[in-house]
C-alpha positions as a Markdown table, in Angstrom:
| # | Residue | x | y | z |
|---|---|---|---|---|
| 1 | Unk | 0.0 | 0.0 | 0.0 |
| 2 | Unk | 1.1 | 3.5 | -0.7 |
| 3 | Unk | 2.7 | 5.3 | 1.9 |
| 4 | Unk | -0.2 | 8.2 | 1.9 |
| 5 | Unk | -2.7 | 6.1 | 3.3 |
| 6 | Unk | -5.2 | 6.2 | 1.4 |
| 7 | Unk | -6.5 | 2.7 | 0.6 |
| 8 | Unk | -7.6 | 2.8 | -2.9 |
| 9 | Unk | -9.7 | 0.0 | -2.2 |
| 10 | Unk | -12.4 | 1.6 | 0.1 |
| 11 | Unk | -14.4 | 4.0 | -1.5 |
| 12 | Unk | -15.1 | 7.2 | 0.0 |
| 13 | Unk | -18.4 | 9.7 | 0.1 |
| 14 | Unk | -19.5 | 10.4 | -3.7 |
| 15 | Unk | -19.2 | 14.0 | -4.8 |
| 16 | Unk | -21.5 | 15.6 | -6.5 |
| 17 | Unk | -21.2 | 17.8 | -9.5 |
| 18 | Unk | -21.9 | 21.4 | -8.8 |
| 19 | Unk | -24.9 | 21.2 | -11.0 |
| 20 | Unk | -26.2 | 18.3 | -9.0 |
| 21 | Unk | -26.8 | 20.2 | -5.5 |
| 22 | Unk | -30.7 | 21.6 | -5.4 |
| 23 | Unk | -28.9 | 25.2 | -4.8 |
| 24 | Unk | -27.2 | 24.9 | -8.5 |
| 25 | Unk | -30.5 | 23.3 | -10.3 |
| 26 | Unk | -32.5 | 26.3 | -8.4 |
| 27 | Unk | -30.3 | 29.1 | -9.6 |
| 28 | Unk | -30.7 | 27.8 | -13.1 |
| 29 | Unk | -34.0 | 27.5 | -12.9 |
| 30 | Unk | -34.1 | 31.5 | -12.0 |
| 31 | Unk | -31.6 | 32.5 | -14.1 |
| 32 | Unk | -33.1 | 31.0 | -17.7 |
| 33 | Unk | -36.5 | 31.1 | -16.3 |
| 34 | Unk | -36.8 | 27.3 | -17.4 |
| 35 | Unk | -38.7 | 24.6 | -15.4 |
| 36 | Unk | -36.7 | 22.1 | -12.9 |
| 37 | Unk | -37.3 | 19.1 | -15.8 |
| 38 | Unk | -35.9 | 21.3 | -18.8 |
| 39 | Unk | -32.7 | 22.6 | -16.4 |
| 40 | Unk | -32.3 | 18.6 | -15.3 |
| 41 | Unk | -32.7 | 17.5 | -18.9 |
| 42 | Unk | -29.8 | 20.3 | -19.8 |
| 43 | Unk | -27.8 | 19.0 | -17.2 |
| 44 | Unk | -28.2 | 15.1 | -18.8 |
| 45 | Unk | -27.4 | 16.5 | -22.2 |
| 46 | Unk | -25.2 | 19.3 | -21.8 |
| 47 | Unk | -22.7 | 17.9 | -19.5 |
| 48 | Unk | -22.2 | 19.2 | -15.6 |
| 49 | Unk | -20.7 | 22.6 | -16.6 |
| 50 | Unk | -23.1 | 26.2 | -15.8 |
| 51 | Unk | -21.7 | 27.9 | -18.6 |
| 52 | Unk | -22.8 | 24.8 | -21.1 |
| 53 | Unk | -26.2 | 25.1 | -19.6 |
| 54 | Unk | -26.7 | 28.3 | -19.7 |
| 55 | Unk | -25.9 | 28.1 | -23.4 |
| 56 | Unk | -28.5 | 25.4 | -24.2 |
| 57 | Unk | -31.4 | 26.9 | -22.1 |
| 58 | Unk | -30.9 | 30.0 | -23.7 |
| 59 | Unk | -32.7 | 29.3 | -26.6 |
């Protein structure tokens, strides 16, 4: 084992995406004016990153 001590073996707590957390979907949500589904479907097309959202809800 590595002298760090991390064990690569255990997994630790997931992290979420910053578009993941209900404070990120909300502020999207009031930013493009779009409903929760249509920010959610962004984020599952897009790709996690505000700025790539931004650009497809702005249509």
């Amino acid at each position: 084992m590595a002298k760090s001590g991390v064990d690569p073996t255990k997994s630790g707590p997931e992290i979420k995406l910053p578009t993941e957390h209900d404070h990120e979907v909300e502020f999207l949500m009031r930013a493009t004016g779009r409903s929760r589904v249509q920010v959610l479907n962004a984020i599952k097309v897009r790709g996690p990153t505000r700025e790539a959202i931004l650009r497809a809800l702005a249509r």
